[in-house]
TIRO-920887 format. One record per residue: residue in three letters; x, z, y of N, C-alpha, C, O in turn. Coordinates in steps of 0.1 Angstrom, whole numbers, padded with zeros to 4 digits, always signed. Atoms other than C-alpha are relative to their C-alpha. Last residue first. Layout:
BEGIN
ALAXZYXZYXZYXZY...
//
This chain:
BEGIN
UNK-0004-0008-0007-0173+0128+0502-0015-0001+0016-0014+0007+0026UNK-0006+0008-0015-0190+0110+0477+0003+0011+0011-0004+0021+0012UNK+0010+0002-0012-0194+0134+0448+0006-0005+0013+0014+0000+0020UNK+0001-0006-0011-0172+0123+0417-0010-0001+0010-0017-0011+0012UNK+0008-0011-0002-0188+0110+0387+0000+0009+0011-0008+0017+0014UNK+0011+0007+0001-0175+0074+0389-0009+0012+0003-0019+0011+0011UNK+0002+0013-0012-0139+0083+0396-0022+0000+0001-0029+0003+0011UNK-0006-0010-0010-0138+0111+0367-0004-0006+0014-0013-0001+0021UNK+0006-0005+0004-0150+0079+0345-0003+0014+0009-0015+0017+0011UNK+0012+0008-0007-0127+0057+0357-0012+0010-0002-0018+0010+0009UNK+0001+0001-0012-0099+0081+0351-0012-0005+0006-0018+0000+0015UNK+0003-0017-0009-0112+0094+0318+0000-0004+0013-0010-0001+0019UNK+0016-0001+0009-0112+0056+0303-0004+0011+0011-0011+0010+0021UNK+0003+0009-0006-0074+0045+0323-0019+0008+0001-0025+0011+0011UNK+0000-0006-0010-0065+0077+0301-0002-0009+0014+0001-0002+0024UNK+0010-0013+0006-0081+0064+0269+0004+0006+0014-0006+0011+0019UNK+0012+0005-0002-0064+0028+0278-0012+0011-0002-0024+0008-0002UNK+0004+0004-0009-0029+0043+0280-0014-0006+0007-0016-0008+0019UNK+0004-0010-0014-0032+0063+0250-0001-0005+0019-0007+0001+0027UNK+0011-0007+0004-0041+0029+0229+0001+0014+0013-0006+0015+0023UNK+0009+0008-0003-0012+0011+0245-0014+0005-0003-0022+0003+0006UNK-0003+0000-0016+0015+0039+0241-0014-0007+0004-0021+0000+0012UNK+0009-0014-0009+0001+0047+0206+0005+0000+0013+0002+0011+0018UNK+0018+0010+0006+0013+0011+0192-0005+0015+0007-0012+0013+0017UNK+0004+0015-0010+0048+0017+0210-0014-0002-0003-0020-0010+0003UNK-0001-0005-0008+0052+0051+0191-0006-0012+0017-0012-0013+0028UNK+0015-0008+0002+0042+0039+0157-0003+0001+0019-0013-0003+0024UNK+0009+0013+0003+0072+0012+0164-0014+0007+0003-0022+0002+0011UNK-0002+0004-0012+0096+0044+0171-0011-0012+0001-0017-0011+0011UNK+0008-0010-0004+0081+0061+0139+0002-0005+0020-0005-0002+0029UNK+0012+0002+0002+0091+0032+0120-0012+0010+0010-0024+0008+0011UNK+0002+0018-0005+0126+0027+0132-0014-0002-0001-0018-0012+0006UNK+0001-0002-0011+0129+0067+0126-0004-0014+0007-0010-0015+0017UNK+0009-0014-0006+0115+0073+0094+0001-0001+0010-0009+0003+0016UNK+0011+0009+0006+0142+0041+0078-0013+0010+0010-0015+0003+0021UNK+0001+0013-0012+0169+0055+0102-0009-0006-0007-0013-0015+0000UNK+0007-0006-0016+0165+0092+0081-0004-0013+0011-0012-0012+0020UNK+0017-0002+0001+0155+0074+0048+0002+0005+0013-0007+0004+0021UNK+0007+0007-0002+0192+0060+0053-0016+0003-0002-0024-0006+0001UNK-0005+0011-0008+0210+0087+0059-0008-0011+0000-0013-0012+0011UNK-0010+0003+0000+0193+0114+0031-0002-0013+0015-0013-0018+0019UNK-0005-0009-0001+0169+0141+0035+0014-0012-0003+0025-0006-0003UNK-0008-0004-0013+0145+0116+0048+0012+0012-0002+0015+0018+0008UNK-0010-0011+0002+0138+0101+0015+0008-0002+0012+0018-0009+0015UNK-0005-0002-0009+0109+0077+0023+0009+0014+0002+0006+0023+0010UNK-0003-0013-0009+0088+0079-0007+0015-0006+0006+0024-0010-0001UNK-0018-0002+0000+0073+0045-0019+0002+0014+0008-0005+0017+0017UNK-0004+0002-0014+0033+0048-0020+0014+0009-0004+0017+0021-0009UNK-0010+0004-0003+0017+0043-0050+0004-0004+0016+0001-0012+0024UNK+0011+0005-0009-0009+0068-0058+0004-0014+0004-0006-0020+0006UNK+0013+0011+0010+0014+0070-0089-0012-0002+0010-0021-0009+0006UNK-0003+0018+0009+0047+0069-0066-0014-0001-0011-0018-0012-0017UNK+0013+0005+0002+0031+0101-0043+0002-0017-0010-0006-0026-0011UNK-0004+0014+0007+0060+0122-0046-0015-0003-0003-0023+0004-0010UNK+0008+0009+0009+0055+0149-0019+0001-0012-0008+0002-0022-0001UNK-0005-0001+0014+0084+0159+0002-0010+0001-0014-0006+0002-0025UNK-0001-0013+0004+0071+0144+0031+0008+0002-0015+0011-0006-0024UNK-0011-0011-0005+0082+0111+0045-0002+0013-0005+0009+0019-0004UNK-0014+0004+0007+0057+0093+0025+0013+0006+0004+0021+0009-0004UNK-0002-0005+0012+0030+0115+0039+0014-0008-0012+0020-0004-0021UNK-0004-0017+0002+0037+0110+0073+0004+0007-0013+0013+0014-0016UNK-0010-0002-0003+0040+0074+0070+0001+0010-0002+0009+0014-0011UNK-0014+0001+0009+0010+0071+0052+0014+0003+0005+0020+0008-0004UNK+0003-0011+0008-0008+0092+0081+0008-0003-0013+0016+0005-0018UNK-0009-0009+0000+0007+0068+0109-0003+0010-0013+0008+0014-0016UNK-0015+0003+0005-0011+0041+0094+0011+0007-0001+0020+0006-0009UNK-0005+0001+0019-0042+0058+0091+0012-0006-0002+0018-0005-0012UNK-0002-0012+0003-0039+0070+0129+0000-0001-0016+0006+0006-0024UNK-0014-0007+0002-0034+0037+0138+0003+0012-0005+0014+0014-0009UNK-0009+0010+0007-0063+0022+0125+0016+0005+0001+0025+0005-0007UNK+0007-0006+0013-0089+0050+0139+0014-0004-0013+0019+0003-0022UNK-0004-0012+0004-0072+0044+0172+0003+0005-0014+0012+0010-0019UNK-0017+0000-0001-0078+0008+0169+0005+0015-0003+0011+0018-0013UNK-0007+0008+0010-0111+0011+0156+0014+0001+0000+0022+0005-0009UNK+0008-0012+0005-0124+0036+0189+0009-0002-0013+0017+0006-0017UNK-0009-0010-0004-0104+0009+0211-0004+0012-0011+0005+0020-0011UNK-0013+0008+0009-0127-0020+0194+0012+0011-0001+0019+0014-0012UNK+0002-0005+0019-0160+0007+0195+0012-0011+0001+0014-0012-0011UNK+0001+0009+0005-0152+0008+0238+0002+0003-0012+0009+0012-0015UNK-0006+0007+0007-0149+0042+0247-0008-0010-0009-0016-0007-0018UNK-0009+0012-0009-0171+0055+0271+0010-0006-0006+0016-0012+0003UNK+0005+0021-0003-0198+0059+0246+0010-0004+0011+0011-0015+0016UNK+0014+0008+0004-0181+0090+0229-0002-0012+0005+0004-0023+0002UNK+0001+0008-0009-0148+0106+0247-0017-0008-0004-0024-0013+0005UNK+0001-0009-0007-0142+0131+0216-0008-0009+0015-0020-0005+0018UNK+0012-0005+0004-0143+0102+0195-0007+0007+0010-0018+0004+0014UNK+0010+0004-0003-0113+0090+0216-0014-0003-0005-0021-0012-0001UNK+0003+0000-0016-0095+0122+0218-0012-0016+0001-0023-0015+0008UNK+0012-0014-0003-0097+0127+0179-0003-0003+0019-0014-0004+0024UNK+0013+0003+0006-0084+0087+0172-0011+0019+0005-0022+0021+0007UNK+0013+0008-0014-0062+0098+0202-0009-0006-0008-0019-0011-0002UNK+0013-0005-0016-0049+0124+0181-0003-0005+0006-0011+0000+0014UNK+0009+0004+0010-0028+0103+0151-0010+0010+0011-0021+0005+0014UNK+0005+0014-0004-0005+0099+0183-0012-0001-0011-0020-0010-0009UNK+0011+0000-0012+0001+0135+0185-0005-0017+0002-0012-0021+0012UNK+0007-0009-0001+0008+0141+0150-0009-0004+0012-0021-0006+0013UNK+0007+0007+0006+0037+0114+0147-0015+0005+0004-0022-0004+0009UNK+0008-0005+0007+0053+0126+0178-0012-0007-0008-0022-0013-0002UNK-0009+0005+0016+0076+0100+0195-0011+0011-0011-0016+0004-0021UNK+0001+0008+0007+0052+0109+0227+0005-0008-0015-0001-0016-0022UNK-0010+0010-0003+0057+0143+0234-0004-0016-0007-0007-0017-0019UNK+0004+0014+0002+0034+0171+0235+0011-0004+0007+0017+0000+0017UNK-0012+0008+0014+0055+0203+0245-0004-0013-0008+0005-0017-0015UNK-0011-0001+0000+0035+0214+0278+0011-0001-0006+0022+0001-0001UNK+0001+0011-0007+0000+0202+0271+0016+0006+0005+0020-0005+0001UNK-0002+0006+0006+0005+0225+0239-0001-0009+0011+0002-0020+0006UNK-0015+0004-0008+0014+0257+0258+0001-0018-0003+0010-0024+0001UNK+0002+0003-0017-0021+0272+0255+0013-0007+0005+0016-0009+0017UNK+0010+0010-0008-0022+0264+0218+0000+0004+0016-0005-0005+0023UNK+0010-0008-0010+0014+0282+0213-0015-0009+0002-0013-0018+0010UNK+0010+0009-0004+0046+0270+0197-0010+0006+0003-0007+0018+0004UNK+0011-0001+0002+0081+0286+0193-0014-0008+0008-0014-0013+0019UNK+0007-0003-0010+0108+0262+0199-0013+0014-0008-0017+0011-0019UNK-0010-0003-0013+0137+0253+0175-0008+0008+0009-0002+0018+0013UNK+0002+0009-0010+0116+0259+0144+0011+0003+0016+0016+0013+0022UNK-0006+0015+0003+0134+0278+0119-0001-0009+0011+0009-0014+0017UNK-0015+0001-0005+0117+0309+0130+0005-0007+0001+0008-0010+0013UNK+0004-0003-0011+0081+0294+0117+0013+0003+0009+0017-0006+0017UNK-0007+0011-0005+0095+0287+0081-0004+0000+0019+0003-0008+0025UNK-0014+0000+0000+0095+0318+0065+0000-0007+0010+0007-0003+0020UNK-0003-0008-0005+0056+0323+0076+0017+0001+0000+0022+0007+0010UNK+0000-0012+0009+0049+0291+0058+0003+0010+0015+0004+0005+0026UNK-0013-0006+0002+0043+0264+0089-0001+0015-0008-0006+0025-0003UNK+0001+0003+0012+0005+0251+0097+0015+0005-0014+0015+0006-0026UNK+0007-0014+0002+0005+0265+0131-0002+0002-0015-0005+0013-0020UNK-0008-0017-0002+0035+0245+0136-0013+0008-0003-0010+0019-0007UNK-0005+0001+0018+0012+0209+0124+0007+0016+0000+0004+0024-0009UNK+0005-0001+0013-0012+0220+0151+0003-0005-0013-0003-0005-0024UNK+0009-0012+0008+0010+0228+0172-0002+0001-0008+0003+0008-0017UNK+0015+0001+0009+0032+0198+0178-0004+0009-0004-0001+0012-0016UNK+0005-0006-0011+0066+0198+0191-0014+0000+0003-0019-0002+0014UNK+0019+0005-0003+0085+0200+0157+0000+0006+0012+0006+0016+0016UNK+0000+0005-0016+0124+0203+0161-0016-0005+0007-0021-0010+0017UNK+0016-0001+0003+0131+0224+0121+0002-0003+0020+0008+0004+0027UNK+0008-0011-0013+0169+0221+0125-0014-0003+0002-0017-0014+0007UNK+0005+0007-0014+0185+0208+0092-0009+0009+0006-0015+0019+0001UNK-0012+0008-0006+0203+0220+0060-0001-0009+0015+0007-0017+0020UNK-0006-0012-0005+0173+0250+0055+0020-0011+0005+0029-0007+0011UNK+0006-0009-0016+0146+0228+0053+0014+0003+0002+0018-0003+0011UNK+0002+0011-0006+0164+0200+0023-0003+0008+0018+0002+0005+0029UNK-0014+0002-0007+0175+0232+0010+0001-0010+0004+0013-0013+0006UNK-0005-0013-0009+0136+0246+0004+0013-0005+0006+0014-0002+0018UNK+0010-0004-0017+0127+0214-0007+0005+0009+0010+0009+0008+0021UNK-0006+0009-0008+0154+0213-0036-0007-0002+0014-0001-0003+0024UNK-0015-0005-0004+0142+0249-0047+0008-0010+0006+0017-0006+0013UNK-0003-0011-0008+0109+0240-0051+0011+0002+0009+0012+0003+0021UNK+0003-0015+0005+0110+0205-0067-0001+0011+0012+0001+0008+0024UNK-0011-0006+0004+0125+0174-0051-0001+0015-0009+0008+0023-0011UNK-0015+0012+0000+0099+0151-0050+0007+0008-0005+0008+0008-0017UNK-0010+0000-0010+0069+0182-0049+0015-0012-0005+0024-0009-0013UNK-0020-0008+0005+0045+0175-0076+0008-0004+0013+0008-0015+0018UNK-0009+0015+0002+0007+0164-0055+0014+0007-0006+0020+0016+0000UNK-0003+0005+0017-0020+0189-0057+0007-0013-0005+0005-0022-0013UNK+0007+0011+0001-0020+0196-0017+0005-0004-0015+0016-0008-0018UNK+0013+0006-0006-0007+0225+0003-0014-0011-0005-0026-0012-0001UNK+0000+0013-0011+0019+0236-0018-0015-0003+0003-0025-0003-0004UNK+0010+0014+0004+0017+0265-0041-0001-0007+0013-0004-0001+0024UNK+0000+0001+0012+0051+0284-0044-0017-0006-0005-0021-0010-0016UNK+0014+0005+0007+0058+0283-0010-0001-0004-0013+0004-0015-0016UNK+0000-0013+0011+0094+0288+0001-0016+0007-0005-0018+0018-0010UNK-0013-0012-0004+0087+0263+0027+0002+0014-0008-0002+0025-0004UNK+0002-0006+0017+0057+0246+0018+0011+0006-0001+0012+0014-0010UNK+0018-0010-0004+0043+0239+0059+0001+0007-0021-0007+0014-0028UNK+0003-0017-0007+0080+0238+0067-0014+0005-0007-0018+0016-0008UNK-0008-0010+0008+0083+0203+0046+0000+0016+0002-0001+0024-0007UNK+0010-0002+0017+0052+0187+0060+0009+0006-0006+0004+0014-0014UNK+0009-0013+0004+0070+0198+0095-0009+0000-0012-0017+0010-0016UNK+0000-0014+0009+0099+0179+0083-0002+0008+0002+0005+0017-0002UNK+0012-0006+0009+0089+0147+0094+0001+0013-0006-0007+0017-0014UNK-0004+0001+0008+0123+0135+0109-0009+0002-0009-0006+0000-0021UNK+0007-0010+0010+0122+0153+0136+0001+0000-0013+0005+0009-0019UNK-0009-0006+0008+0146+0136+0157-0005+0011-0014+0000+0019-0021UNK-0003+0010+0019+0129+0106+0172+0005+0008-0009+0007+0003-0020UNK-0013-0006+0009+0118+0126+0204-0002-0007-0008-0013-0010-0013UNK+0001+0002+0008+0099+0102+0238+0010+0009-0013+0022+0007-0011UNK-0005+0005+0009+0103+0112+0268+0001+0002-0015+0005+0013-0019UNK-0014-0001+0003+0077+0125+0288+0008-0009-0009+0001-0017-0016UNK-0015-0001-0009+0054+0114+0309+0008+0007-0002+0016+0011+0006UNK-0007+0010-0002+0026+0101+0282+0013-0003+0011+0020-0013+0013UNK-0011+0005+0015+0023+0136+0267+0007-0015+0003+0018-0019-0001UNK-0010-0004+0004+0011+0148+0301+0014-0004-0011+0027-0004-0011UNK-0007-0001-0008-0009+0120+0308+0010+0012-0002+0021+0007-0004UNK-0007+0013+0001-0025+0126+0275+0011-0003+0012+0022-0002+0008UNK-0012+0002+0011-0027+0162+0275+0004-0015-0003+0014-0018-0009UNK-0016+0001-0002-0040+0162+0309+0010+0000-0014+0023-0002-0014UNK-0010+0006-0009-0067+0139+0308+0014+0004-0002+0024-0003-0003UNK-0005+0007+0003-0082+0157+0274+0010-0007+0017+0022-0005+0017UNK-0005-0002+0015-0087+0187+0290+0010-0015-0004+0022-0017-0002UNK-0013-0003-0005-0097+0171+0324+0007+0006-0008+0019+0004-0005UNK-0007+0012-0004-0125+0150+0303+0008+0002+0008+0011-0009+0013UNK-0010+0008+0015-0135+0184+0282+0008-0011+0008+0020-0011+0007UNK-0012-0005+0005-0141+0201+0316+0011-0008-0011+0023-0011-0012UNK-0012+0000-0003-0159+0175+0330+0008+0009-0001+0019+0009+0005UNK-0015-0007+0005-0181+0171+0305+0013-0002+0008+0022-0008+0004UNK+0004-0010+0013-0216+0171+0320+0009+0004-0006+0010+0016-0009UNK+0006-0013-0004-0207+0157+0354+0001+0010-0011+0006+0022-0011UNK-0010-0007-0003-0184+0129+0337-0003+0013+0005+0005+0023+0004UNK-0013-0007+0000-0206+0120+0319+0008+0013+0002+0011+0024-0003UNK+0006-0012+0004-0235+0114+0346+0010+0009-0012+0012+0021-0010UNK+0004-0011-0012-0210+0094+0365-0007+0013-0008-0003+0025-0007UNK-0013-0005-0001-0203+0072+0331+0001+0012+0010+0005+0022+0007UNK+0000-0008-0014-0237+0065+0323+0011+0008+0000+0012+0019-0006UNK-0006-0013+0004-0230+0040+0296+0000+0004+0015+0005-0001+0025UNK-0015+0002+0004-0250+0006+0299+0003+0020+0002-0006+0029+0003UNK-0005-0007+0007-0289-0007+0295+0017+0005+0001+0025-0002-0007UNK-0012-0003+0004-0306-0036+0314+0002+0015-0008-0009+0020-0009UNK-0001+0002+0015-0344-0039+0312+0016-0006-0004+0018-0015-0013UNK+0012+0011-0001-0347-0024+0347-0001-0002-0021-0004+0006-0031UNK-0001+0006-0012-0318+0002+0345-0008-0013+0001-0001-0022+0003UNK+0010+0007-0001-0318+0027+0315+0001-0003+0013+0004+0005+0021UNK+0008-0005-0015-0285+0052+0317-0010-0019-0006-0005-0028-0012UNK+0010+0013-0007-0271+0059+0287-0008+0000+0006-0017+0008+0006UNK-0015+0006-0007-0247+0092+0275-0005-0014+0004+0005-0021+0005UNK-0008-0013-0014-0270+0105+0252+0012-0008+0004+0021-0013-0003UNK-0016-0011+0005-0287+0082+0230+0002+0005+0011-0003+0003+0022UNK+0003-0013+0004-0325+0070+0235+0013+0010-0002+0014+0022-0005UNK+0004-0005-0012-0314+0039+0250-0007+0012-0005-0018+0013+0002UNK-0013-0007-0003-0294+0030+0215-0008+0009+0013-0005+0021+0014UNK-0004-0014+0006-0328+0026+0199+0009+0009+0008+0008+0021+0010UNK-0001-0001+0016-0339-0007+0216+0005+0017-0005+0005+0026+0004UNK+0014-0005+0008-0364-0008+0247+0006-0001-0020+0000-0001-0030UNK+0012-0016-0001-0340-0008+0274-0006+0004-0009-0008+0016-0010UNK-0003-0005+0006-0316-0039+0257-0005+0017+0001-0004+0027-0007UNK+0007+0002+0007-0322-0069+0274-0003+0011-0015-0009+0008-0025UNK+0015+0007+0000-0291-0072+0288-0014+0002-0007-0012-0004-0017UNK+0005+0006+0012-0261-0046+0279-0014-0009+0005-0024-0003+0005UNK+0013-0003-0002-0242-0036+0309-0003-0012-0010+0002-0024-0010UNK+0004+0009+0003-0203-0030+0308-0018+0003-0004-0022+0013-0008UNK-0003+0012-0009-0182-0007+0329-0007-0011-0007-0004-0022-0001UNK-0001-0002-0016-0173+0024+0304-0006-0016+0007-0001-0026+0001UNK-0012-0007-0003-0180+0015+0266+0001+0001+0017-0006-0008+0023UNK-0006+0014-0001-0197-0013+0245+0012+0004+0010+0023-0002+0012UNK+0003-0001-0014-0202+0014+0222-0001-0010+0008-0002-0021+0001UNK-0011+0009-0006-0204+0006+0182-0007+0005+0018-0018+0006+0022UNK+0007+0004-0015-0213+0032+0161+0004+0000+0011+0009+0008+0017UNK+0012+0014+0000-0200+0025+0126-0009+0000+0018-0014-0009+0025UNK-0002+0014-0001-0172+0048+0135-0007-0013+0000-0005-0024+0006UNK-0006+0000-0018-0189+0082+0138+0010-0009+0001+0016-0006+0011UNK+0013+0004-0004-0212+0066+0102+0005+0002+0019+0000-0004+0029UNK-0004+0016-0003-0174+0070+0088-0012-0009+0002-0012-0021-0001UNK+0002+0008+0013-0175+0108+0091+0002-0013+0001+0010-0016+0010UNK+0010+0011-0006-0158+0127+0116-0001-0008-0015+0007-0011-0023UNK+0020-0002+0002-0146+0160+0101-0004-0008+0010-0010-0003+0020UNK+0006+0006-0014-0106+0154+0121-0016+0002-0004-0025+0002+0005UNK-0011-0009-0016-0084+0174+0094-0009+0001+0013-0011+0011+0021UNK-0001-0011-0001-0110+0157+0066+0002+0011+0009-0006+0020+0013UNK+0018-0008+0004-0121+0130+0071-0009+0013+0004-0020+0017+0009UNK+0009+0001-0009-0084+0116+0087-0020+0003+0001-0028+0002+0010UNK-0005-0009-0008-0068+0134+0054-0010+0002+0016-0016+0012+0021UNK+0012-0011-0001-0088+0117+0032+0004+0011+0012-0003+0019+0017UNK+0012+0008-0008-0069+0085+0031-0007+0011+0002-0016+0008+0010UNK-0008+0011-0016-0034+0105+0021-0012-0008+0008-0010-0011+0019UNK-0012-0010-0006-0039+0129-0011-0002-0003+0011-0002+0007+0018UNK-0012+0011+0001-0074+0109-0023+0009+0009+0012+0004+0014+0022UNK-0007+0002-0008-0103+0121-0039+0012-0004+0000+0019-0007-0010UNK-0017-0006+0000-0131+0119-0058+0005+0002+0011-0002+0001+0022UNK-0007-0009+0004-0165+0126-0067+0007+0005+0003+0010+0017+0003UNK-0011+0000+0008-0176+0090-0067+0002+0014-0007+0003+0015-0019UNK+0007+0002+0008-0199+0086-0040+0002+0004-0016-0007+0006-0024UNK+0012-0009-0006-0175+0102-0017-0013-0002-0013-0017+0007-0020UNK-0004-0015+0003-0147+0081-0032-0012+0011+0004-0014+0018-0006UNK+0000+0001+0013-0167+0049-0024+0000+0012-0007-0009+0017-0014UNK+0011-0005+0008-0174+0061+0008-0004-0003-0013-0015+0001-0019UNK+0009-0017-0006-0136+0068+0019-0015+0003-0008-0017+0014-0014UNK-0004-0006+0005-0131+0029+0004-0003+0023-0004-0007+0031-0012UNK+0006+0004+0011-0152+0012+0025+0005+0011-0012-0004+0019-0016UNK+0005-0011+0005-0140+0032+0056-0010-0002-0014-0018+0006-0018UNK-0013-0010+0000-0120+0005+0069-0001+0010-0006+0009+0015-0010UNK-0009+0004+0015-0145-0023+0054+0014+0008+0008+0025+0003+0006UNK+0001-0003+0013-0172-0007+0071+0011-0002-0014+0012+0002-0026UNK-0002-0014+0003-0160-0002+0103-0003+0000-0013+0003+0008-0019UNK-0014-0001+0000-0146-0038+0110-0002+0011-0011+0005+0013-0021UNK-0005+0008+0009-0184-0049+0098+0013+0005-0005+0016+0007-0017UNK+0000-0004+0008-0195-0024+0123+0002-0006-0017-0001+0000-0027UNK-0007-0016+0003-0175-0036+0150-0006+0002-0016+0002+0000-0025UNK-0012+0001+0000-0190-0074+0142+0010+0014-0002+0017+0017-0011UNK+0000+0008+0015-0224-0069+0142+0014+0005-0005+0016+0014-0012UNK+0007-0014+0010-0220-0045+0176+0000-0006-0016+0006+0001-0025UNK-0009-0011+0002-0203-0074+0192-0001+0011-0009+0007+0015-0017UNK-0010+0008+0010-0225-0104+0179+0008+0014+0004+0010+0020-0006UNK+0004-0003+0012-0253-0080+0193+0008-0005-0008+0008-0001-0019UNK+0000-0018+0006-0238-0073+0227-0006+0002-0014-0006+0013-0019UNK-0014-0005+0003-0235-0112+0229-0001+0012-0005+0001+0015-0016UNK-0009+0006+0008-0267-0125+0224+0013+0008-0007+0017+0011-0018UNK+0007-0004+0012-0287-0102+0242+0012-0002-0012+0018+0006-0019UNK+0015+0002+0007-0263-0110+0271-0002+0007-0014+0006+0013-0021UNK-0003+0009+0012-0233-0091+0280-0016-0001+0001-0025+0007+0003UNK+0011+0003+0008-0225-0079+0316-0003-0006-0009+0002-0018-0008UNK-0001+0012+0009-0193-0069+0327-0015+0003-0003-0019+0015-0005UNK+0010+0000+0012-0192-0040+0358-0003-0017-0011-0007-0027-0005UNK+0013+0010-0001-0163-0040+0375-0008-0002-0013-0006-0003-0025UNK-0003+0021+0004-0139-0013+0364-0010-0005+0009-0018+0003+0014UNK+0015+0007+0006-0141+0022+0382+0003-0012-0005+0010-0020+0002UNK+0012+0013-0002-0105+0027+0391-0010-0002-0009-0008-0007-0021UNK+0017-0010-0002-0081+0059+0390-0008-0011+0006-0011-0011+0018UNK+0013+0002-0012-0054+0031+0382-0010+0008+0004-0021+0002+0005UNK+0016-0001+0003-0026+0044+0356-0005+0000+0011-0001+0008+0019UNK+0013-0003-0004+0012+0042+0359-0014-0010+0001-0015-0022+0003UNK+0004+0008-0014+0037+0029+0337-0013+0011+0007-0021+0018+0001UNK+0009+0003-0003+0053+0055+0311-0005-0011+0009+0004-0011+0018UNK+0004+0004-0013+0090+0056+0305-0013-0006-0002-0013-0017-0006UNK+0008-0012-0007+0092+0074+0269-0003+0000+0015-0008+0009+0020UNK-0007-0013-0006+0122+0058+0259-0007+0011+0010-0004+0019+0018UNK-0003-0011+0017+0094+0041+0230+0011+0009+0008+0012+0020+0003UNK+0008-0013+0006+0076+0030+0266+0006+0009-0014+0003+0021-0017UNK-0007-0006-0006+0102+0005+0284-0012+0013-0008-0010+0025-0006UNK-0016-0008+0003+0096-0017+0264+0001+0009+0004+0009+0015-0004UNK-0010+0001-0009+0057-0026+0267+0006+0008-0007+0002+0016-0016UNK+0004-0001-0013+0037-0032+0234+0010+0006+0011+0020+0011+0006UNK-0011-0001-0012+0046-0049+0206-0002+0003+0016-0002-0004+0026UNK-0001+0014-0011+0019-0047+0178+0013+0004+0008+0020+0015+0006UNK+0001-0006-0014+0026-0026+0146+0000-0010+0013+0008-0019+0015UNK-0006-0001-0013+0021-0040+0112-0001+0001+0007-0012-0004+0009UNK+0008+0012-0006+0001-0025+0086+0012-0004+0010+0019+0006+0014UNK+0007-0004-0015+0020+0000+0064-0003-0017+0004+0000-0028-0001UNK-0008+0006-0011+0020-0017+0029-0004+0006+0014-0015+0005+0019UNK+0009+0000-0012+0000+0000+0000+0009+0000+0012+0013+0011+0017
//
């Protein structure tokens, strides 16, 4: 199971040089009947055959070490995918009198229809300066490559049942001295909160939920599989392509993660990424720098989202 490949977005972002962001309302796009329904068709097409699998397993019984994670961790199901927005700035035609105009977060306007972004922003402008600053935050600093994945290693760290019913690669005792020959450099909470009780010291930094808009970093695998939660979190002002995308990077980043762990997943089949030697460390990092460029363009258009949004709901002076 092949990571997907990663798009190419600006250079100057994997050294962690951000561009600046517009506090701009878009212009409002209008789709006919037509169109807003070939789009909506379409998303939920994408959505089904991303999360085909997920409801197979669900029907099933079963499960899975590595697809279940985003189900799971994040408890959004794959019905909060199937529904498609059209998202900040765009007005649906012909569309007052169908279902969606009963949802929250849409404003009815003759027999147009589009996302009441002003009203929003009134209602959650806490959450939508929440989320602002940890993105902006995390997208102005520079970028770390040095981690190396081995807070899935901390979180079994002289642990004698591991997290997840998979045989550890190296066994117990080789795990443990995989930790203890390198500097634990996680900047990421909520994988640190997850760290044995040995392994917590280790870390270079202690960590903190009130400190977490102040140690996000972009090279972080963790925090980029977070803007599929930030742009849930966001609802109809996120466009359902950007919603996909997210959703899409965050499963790619998730095999990564777990192939870099000390987990041997070769009968699920997914090659392990042996970062305790030289080359799995430049293989982990070339991949994690790429991850890093694909979550520049996604968090950049989630904090474009907030601003317009923020913009739209303020009171005229």
């Amino acid at each position: 199971m092949p990571l997907a490949p990663p798009t190419t977005p600006p250079a100057g972002v994997a050294a962690g040089v951000a561009s600046a962001t517009r506090s701009v309302v878009p212009a409002t796009v209008e789709l006919t009947a037509e169109e807003w329904r070939a789009r909506e068709a379409a998303h939920r097409a994408r959505a089904d055959d991303l999360t085909a699998a997920r409801r197979d397993r669900v029907a099933r019984g079963r499960t899975h070490p590595v697809d279940d994670f985003l189900y799971t961790y994040y408890s959004y199901k794959p019905a909060v995918l199937r529904r498609w927005h059209p998202g900040i700035g765009v007005r649906l035609r012909d569309a007052a009198a169908e279902p969606r105009a009963t949802w929250r977060g849409y404003r009815v306007d003759g027999d147009h229809l589009e996302v009441d972004a002003a009203g929003l922003s009134r209602e959650r402008g806490l959450l939508l300066r929440g989320i602002a600053d940890i993105l902006r935050a995390t997208r102005s600093r520079r970028a770390q490559f040095g981690c190396f994945g081995l807070h899935e290693w901390a979180m079994v760290y002289r642990d004698d049942a591991p997290r997840h019913a998979v045989p550890l690669r190296l066994g117990s005792r080789g795990t443990d001295a995989v930790v203890e020959s390198h500097q634990l450099t996680c900047t990421h909470f909520d994988a640190f909160r997850f760290f044995t009780p040995e392994a917590v010291p280790r870390n270079r930094q202690p960590l903190d939920r009130a400190g977490q808009s102040r140690t996000e970093q972009p090279g972080c695998l963790h925090a980029n599989m977070d803007l599929y939660k930030w742009a849930v979190k966001l609802g109809p002002l996120v466009p359902g392509s950007l919603l996909l995308d997210a959703f899409t990077l965050a499963r790619d980043i998730r095999e990564l993660d777990m192939r870099a762990s000390p987990y041997d997943l070769t009968d699920w089949g997914y090659a392990p990424i042996a970062i305790e030697t030289a080359e799995g460390k430049a293989e982990y990092v070339a991949l994690q720098r790429r991850f890093a460029e694909r979550a520049d363009e996604v968090r950049g258009e989630l904090i474009r989202i907030v601003a317009a949004a923020r913009d739209a709901g303020a009171t005229p002076a």
